[in-house]
C-alpha positions as CSV (number, residue, x, y, z in Angstrom):
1,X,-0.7,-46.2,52.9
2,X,1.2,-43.6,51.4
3,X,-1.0,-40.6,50.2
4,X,-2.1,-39.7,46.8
5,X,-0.6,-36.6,45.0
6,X,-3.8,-34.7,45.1
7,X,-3.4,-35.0,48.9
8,X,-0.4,-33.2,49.5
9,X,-1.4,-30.3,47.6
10,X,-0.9,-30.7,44.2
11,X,-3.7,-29.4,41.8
12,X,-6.0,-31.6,40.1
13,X,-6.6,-31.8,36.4
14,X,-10.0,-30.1,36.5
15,X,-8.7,-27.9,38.7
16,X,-6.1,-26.8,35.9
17,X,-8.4,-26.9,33.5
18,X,-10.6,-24.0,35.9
19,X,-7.5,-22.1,36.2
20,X,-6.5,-22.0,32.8
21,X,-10.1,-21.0,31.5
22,X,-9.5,-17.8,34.5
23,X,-6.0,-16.8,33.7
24,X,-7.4,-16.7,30.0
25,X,-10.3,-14.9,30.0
26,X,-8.6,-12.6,32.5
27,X,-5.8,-12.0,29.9
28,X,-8.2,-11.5,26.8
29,X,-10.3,-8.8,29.2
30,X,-7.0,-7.1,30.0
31,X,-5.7,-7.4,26.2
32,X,-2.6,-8.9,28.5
33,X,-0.1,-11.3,26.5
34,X,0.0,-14.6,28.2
35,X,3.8,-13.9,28.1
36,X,3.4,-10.4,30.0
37,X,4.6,-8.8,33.1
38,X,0.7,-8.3,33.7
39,X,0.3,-12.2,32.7
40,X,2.2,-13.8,35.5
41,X,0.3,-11.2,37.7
42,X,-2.8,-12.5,36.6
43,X,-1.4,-15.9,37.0
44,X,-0.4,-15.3,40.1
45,X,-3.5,-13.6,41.7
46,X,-5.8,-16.7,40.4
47,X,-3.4,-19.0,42.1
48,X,-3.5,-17.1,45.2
49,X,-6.9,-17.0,45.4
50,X,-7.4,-20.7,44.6
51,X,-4.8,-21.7,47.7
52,X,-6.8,-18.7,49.9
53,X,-10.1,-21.3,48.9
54,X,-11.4,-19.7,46.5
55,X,-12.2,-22.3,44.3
56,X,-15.7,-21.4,42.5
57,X,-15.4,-20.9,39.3
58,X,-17.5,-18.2,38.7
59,X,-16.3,-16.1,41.9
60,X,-12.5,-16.4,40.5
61,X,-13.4,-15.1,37.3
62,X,-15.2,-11.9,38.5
63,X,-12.6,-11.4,41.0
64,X,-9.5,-11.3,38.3
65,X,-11.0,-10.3,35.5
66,X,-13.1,-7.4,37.1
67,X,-10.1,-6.3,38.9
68,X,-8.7,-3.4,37.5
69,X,-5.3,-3.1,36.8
70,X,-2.9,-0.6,39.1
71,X,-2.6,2.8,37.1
72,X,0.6,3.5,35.3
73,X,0.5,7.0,35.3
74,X,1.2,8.0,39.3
């Protein structure tokens, strides 16, 4: 039986939803553009953490959006 998309790794439709509502709220507490540098970032931390099992909710969003931001003065 051949397997289901959700099987070989692709992301279910809740799943999107929970990453969407993240990236968001990580992007309104960074006053990041979705379209931003600091956007596909964000975008790609959530992800990361998502495939590294984080997959609460609650955990993703105080991980991102509590994250501060490299300086940009060195």
């Amino acid at each position: 039986m051949p397997k289901s998309i959700y099987d070989r790794g692709l992301l279910k439709p809740a799943q999107v939803a929970t990453l969407q509502r993240v990236f968001d709220e990580a992007c309104r507490s960074r006053e990041a553009h979705p379209e931003s540098a600091e956007a596909r970032e964000i975008a790609l931390t959530v992800l990361a953490l998502h495939n590294a099992g984080m997959v609460d909710e609650e955990m993703l969003m105080e991980t991102v959006c509590f994250r501060r931001p490299k300086s940009k003065t060195a």
